[in-house]
N, C-alpha and C positions, 0 to 999 in steps of 0.2 A: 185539289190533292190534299190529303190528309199531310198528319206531320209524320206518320211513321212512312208515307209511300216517300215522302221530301228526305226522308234518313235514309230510307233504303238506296235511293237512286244517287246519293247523294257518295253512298258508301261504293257502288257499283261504278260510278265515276271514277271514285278517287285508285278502286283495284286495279282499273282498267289504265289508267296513267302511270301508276307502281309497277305495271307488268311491261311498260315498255310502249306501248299505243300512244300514240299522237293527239292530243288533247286538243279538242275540238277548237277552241277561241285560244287564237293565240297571245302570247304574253305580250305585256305593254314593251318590253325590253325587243321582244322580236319585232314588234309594228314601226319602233322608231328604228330600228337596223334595215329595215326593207325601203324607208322612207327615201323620198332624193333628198339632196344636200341642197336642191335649187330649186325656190317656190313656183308654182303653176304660172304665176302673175310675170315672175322673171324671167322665166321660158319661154313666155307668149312674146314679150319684151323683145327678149334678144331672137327669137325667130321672126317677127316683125322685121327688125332692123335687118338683119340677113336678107329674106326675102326679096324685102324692097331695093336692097342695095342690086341686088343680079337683077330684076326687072329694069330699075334706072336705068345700067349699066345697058342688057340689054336693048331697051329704046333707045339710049344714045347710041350704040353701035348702029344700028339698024337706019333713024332715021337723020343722024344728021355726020 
């Protein structure tokens, strides 16, 4: 792409944002508000431990 097609699309971007349309990529301020408060690794963690605790629980009901 040339540099006037990169100004043009550039300018037709920016119309389309000033008129109210939804900008394609959203901002870094929105990406961290949608983010969880609690890491994928911590999740896994604390579902781990849950799990396991009801299986225990249920084998000891069950077999003793």
């Amino acid at each position: 792409p040339t540099q006037f097609e990169l100004r043009q699309k550039n300018a037709q971007f920016a119309n389309a944002v000033r008129s109210g349309k939804k900008a394609v990529k959203p901002s870094r301020q929105e990406q961290l508000s949608k983010r969880s408060p609690i890491s994928l690794w911590a999740l896994g963690i604390i579902l781990f431990v849950v799990v396991g605790g009801v299986l225990f629980e249920l084998v000891r009901l069950i077999f003793l």
